[in-house]
mmCIF entry with sequence, helices, sheets and N, C-alpha, C, O atoms, coordinates in Angstrom:
data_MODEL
# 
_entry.id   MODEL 
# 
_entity.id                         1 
_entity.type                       polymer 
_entity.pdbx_number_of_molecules   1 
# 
_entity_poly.entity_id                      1 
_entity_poly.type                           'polypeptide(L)' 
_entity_poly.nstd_linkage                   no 
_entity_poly.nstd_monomer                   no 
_entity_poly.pdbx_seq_one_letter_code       
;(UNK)(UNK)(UNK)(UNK)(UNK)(UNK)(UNK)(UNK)(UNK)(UNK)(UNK)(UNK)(UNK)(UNK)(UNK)(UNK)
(UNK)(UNK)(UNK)(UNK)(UNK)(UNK)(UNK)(UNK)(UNK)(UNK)(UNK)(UNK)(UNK)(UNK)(UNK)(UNK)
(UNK)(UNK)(UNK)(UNK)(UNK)(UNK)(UNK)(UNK)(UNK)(UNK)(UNK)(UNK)(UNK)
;
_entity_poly.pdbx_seq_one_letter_code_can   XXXXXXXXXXXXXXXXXXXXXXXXXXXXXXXXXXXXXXXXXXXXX 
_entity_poly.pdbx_strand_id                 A 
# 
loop_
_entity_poly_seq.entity_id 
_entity_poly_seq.num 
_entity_poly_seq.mon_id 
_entity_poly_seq.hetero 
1 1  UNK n 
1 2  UNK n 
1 3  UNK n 
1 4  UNK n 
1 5  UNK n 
1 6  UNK n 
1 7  UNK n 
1 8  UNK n 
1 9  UNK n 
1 10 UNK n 
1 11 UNK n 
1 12 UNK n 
1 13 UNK n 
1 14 UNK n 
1 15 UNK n 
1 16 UNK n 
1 17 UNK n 
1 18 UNK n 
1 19 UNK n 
1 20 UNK n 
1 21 UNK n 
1 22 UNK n 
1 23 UNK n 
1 24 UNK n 
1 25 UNK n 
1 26 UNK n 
1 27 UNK n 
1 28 UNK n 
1 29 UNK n 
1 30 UNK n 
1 31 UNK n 
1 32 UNK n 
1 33 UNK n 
1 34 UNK n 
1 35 UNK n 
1 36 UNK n 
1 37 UNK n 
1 38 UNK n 
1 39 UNK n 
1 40 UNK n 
1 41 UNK n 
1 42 UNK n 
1 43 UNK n 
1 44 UNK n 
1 45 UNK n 
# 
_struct_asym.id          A 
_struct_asym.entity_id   1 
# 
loop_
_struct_conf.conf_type_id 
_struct_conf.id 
_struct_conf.pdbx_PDB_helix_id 
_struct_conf.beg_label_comp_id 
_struct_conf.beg_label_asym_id 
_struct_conf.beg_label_seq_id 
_struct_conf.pdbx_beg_PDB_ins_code 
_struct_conf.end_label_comp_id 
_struct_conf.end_label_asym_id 
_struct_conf.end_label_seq_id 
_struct_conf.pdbx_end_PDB_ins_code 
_struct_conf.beg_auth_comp_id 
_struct_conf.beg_auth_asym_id 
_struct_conf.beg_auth_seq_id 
_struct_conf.end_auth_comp_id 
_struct_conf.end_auth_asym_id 
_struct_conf.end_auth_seq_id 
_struct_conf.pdbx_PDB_helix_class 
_struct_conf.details 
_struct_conf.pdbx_PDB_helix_length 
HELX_P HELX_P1 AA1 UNK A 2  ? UNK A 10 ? UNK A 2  UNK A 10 1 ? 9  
HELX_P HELX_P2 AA2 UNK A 15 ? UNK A 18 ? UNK A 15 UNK A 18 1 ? 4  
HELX_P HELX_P3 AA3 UNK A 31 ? UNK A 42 ? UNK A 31 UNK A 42 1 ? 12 
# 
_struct_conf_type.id          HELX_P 
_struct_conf_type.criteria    ? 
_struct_conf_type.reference   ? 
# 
loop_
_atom_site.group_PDB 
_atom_site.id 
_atom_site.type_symbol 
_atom_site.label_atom_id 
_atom_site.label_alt_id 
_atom_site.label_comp_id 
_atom_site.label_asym_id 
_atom_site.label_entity_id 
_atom_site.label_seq_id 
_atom_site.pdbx_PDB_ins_code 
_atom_site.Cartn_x 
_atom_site.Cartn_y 
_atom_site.Cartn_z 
_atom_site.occupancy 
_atom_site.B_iso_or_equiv 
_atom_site.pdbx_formal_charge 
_atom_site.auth_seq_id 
_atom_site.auth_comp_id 
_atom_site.auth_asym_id 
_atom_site.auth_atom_id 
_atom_site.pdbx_PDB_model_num 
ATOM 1   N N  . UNK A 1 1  ? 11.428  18.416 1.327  1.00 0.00 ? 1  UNK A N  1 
ATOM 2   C CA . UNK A 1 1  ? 10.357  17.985 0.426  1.00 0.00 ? 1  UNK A CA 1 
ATOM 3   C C  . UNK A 1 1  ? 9.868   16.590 0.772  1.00 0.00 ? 1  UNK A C  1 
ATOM 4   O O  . UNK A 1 1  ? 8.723   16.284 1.105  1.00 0.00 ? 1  UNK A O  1 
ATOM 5   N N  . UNK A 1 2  ? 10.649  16.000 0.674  1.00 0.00 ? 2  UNK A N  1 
ATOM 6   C CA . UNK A 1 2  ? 10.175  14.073 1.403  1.00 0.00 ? 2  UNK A CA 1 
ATOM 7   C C  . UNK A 1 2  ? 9.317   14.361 2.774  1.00 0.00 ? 2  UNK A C  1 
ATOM 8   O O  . UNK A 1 2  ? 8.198   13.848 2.750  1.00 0.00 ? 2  UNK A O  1 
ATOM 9   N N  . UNK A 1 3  ? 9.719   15.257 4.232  1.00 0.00 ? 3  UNK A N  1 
ATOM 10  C CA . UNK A 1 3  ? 8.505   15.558 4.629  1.00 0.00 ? 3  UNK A CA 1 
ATOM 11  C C  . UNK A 1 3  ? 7.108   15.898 4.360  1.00 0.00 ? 3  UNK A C  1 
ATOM 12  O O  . UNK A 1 3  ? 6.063   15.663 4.967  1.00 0.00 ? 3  UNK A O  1 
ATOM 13  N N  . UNK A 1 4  ? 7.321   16.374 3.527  1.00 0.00 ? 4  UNK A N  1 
ATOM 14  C CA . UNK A 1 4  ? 5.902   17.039 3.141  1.00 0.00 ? 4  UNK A CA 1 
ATOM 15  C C  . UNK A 1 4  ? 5.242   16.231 2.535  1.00 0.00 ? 4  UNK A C  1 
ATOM 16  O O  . UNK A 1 4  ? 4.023   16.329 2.680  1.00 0.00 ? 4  UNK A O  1 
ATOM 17  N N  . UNK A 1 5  ? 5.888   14.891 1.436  1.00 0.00 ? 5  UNK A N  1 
ATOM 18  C CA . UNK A 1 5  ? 5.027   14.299 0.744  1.00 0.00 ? 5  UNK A CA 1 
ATOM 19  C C  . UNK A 1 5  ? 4.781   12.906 1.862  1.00 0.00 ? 5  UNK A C  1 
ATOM 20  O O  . UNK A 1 5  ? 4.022   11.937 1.875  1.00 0.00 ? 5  UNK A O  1 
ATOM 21  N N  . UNK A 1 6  ? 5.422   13.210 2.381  1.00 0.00 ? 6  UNK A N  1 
ATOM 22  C CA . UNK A 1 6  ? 4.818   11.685 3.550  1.00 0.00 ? 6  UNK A CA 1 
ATOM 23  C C  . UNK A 1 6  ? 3.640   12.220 4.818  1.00 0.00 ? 6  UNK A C  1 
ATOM 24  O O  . UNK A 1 6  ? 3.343   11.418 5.703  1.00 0.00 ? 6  UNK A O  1 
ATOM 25  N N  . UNK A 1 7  ? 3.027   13.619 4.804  1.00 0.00 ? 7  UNK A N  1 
ATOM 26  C CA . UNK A 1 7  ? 2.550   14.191 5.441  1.00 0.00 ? 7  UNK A CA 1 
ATOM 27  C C  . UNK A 1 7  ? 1.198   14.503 4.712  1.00 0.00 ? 7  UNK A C  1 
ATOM 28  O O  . UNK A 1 7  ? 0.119   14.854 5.189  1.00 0.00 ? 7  UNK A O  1 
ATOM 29  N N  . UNK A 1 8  ? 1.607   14.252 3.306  1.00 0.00 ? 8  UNK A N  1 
ATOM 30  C CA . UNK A 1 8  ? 0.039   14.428 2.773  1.00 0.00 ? 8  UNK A CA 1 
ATOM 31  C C  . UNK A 1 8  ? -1.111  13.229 2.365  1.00 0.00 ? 8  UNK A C  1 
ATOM 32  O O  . UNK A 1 8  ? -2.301  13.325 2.064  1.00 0.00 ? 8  UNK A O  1 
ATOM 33  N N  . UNK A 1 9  ? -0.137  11.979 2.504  1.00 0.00 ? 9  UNK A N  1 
ATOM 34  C CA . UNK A 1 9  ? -0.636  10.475 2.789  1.00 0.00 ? 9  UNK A CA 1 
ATOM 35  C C  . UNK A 1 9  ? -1.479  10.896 3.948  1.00 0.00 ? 9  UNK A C  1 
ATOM 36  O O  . UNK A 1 9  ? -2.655  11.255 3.895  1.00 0.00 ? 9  UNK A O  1 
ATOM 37  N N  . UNK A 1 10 ? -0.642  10.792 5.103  1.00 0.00 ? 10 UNK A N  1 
ATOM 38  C CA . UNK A 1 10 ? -1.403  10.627 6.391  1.00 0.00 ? 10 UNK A CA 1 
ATOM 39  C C  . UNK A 1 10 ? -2.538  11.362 6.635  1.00 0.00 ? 10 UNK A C  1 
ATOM 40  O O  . UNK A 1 10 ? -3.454  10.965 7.355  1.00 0.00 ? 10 UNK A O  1 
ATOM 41  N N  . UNK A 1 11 ? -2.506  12.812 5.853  1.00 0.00 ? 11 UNK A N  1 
ATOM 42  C CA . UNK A 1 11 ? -3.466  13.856 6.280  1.00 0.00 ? 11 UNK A CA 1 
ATOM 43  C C  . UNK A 1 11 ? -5.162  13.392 5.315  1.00 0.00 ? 11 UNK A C  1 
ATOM 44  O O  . UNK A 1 11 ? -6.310  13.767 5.552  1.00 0.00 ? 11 UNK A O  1 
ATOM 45  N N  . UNK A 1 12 ? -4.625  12.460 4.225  1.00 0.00 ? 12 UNK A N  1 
ATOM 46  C CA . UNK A 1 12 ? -5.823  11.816 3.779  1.00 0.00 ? 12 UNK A CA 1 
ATOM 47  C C  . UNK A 1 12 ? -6.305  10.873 4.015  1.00 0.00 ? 12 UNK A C  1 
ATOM 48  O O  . UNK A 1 12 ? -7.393  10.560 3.530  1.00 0.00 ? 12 UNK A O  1 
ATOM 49  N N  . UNK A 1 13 ? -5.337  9.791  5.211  1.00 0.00 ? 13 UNK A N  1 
ATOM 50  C CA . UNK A 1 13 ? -6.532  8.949  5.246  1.00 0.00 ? 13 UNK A CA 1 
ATOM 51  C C  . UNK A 1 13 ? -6.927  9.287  7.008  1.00 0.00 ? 13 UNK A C  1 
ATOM 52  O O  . UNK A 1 13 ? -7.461  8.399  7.672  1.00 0.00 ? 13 UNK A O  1 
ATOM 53  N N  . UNK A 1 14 ? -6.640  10.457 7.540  1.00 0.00 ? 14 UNK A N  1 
ATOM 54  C CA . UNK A 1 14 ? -6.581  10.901 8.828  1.00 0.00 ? 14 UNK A CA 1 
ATOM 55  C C  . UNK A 1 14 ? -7.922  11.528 7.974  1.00 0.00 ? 14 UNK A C  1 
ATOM 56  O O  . UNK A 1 14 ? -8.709  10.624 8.254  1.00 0.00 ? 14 UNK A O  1 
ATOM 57  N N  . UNK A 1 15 ? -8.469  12.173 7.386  1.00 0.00 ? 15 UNK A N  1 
ATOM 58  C CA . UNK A 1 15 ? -9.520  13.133 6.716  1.00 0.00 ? 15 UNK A CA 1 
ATOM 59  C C  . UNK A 1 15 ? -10.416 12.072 6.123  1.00 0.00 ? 15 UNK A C  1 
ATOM 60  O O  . UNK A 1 15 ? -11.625 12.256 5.977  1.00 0.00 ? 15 UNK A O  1 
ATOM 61  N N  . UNK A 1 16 ? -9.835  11.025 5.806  1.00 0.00 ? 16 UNK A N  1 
ATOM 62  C CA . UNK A 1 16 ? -11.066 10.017 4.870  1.00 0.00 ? 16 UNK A CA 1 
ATOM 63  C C  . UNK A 1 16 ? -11.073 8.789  6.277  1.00 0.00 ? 16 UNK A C  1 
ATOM 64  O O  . UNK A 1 16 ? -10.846 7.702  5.746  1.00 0.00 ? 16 UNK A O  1 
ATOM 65  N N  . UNK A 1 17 ? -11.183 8.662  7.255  1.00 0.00 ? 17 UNK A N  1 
ATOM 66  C CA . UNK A 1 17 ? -11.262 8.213  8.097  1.00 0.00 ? 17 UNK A CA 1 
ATOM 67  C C  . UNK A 1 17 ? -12.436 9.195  8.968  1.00 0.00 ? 17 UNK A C  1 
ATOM 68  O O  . UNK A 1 17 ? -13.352 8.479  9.372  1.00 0.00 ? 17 UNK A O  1 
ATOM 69  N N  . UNK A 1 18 ? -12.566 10.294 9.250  1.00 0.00 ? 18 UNK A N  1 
ATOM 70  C CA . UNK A 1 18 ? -13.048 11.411 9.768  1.00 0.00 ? 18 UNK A CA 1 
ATOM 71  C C  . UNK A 1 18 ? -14.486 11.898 9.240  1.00 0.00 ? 18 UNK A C  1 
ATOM 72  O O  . UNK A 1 18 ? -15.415 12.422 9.855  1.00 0.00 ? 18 UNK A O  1 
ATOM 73  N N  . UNK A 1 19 ? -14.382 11.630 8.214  1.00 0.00 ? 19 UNK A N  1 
ATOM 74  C CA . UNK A 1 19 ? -15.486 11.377 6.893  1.00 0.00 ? 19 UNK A CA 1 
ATOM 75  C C  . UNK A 1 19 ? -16.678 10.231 7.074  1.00 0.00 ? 19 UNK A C  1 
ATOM 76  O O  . UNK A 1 19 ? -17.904 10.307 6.988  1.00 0.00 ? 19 UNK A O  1 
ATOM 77  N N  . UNK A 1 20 ? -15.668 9.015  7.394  1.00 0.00 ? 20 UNK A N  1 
ATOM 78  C CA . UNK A 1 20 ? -16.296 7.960  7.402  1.00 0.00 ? 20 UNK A CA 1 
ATOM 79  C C  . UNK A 1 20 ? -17.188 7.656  8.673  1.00 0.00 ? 20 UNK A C  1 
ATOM 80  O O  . UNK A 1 20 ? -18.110 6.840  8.683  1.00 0.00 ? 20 UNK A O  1 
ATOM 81  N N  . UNK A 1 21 ? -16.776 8.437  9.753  1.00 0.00 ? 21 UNK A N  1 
ATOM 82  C CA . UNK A 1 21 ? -17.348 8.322  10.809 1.00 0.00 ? 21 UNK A CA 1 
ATOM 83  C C  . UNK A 1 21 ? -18.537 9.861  10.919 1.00 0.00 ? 21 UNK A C  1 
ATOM 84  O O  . UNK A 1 21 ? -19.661 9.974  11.407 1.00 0.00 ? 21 UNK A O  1 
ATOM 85  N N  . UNK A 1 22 ? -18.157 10.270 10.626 1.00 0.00 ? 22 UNK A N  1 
ATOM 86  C CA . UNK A 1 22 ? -19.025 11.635 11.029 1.00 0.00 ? 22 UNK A CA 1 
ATOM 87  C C  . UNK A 1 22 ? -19.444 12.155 9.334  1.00 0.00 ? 22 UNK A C  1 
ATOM 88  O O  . UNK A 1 22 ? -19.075 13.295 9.055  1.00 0.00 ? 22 UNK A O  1 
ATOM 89  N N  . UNK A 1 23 ? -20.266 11.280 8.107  1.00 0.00 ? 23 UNK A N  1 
ATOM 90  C CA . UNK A 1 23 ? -20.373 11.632 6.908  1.00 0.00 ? 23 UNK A CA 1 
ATOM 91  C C  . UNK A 1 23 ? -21.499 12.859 7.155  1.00 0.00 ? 23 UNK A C  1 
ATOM 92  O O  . UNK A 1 23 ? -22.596 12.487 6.738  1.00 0.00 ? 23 UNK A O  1 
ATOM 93  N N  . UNK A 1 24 ? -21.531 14.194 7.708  1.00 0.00 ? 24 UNK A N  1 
ATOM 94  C CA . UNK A 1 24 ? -22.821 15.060 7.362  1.00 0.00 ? 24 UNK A CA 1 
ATOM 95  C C  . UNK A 1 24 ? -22.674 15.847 6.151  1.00 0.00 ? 24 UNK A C  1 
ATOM 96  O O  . UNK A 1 24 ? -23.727 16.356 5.769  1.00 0.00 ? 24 UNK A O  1 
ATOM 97  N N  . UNK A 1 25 ? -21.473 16.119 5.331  1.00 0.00 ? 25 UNK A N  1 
ATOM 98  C CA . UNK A 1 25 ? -21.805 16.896 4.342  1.00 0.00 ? 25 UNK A CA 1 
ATOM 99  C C  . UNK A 1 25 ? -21.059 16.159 3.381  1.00 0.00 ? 25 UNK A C  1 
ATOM 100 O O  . UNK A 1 25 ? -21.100 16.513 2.203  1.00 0.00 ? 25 UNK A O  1 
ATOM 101 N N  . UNK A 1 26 ? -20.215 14.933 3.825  1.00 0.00 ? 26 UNK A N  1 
ATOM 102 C CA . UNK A 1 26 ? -19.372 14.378 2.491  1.00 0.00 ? 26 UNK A CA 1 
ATOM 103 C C  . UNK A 1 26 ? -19.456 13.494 1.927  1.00 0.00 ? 26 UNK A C  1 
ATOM 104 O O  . UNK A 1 26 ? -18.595 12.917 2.590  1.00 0.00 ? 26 UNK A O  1 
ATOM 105 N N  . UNK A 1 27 ? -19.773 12.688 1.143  1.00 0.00 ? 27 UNK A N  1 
ATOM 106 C CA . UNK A 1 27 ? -19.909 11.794 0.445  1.00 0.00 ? 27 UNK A CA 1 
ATOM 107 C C  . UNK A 1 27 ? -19.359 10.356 1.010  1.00 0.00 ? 27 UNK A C  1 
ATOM 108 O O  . UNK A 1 27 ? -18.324 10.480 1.665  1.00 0.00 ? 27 UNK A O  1 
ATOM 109 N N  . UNK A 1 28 ? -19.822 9.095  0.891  1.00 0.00 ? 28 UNK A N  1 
ATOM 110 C CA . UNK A 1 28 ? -18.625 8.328  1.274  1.00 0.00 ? 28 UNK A CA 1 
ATOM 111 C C  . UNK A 1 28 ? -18.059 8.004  -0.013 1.00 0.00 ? 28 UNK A C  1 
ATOM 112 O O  . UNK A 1 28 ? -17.882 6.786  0.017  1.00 0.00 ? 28 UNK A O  1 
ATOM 113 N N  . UNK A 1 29 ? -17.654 8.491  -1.207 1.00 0.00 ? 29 UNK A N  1 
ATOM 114 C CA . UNK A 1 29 ? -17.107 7.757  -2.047 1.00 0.00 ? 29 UNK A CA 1 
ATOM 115 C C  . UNK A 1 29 ? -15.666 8.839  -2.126 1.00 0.00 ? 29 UNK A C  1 
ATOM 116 O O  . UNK A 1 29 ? -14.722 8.650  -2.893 1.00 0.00 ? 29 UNK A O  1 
ATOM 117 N N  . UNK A 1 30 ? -15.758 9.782  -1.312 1.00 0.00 ? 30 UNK A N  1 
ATOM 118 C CA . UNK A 1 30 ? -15.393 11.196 -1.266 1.00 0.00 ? 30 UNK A CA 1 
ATOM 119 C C  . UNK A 1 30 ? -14.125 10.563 -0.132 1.00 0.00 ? 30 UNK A C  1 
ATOM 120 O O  . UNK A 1 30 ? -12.912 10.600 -0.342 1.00 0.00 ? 30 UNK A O  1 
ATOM 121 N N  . UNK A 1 31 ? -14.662 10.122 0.816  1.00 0.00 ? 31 UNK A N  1 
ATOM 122 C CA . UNK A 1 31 ? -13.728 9.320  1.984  1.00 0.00 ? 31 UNK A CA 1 
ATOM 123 C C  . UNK A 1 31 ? -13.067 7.818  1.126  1.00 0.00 ? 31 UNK A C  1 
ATOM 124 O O  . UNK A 1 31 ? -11.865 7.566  1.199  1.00 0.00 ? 31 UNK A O  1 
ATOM 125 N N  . UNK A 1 32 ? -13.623 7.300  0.674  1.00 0.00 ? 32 UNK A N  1 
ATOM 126 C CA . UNK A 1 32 ? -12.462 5.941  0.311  1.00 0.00 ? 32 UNK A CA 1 
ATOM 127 C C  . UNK A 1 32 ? -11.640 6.196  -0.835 1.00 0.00 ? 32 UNK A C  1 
ATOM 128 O O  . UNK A 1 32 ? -10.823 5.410  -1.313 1.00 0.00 ? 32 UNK A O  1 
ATOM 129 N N  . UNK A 1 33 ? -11.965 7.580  -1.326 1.00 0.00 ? 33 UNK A N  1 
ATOM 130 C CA . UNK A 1 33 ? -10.701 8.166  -2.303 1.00 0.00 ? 33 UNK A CA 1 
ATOM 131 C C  . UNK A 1 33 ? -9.371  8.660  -1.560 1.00 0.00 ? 33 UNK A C  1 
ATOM 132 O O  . UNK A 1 33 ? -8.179  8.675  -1.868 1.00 0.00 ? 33 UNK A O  1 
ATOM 133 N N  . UNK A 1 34 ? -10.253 9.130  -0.238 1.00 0.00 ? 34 UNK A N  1 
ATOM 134 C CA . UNK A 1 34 ? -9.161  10.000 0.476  1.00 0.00 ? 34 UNK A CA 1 
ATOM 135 C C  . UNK A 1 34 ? -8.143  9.096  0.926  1.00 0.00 ? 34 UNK A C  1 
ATOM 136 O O  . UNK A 1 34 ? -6.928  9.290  0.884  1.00 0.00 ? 34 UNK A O  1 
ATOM 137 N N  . UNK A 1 35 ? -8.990  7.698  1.529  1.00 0.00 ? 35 UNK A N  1 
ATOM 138 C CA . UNK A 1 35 ? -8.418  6.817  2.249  1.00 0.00 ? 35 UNK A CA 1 
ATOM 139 C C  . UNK A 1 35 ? -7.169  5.836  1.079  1.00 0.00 ? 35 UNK A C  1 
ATOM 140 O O  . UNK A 1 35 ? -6.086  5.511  1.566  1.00 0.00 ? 35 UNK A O  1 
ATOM 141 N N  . UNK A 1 36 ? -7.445  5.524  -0.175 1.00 0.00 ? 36 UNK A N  1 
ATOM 142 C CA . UNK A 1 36 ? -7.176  5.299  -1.420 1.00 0.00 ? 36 UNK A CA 1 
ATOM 143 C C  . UNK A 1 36 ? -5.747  5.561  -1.372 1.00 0.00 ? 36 UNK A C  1 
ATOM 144 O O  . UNK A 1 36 ? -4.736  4.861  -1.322 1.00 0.00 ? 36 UNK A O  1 
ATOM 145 N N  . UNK A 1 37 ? -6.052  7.029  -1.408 1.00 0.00 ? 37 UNK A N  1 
ATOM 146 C CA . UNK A 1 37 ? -4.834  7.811  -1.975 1.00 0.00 ? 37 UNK A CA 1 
ATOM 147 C C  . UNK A 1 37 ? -3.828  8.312  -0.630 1.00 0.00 ? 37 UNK A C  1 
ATOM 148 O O  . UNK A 1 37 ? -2.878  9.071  -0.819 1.00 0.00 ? 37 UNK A O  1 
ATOM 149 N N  . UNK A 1 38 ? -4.189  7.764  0.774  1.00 0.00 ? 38 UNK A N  1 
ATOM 150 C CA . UNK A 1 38 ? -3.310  7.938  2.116  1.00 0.00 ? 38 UNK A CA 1 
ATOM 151 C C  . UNK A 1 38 ? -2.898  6.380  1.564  1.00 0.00 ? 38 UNK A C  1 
ATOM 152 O O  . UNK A 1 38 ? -1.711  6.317  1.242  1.00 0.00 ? 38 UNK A O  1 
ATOM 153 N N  . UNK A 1 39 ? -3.444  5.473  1.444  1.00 0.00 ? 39 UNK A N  1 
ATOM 154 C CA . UNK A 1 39 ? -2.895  4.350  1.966  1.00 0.00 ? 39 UNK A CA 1 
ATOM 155 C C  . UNK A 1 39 ? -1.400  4.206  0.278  1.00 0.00 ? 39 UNK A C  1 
ATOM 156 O O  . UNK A 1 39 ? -0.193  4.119  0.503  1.00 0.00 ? 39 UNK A O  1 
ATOM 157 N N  . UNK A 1 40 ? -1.816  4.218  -0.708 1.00 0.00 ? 40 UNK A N  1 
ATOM 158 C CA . UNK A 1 40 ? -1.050  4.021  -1.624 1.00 0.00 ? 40 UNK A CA 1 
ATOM 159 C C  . UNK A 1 40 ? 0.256   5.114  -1.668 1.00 0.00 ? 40 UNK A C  1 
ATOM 160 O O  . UNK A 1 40 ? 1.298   4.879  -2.279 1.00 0.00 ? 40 UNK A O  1 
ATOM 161 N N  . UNK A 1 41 ? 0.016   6.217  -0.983 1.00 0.00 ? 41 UNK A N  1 
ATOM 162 C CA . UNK A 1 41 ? 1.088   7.191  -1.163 1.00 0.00 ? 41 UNK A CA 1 
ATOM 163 C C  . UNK A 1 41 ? 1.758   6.763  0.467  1.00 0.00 ? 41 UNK A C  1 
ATOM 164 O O  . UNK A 1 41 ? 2.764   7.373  0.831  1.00 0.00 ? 41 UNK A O  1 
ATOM 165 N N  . UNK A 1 42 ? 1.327   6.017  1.114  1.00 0.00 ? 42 UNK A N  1 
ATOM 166 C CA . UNK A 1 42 ? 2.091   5.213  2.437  1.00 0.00 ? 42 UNK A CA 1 
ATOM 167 C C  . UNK A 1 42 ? 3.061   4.169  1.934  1.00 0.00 ? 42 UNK A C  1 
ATOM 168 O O  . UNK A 1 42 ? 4.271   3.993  2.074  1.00 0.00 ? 42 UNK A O  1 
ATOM 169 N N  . UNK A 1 43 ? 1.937   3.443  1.198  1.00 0.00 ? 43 UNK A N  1 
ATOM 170 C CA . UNK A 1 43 ? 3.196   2.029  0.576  1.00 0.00 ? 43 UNK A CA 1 
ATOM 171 C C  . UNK A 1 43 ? 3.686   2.468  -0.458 1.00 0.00 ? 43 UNK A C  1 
ATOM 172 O O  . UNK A 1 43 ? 4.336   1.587  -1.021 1.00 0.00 ? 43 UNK A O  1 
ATOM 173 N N  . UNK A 1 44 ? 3.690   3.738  -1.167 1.00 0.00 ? 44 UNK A N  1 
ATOM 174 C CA . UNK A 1 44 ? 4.640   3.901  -3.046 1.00 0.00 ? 44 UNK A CA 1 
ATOM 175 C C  . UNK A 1 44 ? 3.775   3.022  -3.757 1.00 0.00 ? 44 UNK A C  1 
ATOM 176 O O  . UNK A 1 44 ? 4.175   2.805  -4.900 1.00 0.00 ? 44 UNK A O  1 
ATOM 177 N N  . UNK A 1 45 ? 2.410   2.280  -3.356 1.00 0.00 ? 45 UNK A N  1 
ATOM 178 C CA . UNK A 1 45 ? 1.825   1.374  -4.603 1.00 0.00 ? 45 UNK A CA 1 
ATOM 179 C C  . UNK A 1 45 ? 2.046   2.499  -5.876 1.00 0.00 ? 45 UNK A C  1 
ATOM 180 O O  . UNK A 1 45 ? 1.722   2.203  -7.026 1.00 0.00 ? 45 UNK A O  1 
# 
């Protein structure tokens, strides 16, 4: 289980990073949530 939850950080700000560069259908407020919620579930904020 600890894999998995340290795998779903990365996969959001790997996706809100991806967003930010190539925005054609997503929002950017859509990407700095993603990025938000990779970076805080990285440090336990």
């Amino acid at each position: 289980m600890t894999i998995h939850l340290e795998i779903v950080p990365i996969l959001s700000l790997i996706a809100g990073i991806a967003i930010l560069i190539v925005p054609r259908l997503l929002s950017y407020i859509v990407a700095i949530y993603l990025i938000v919620v990779g970076v805080t579930g990285l440090f336990n904020l």
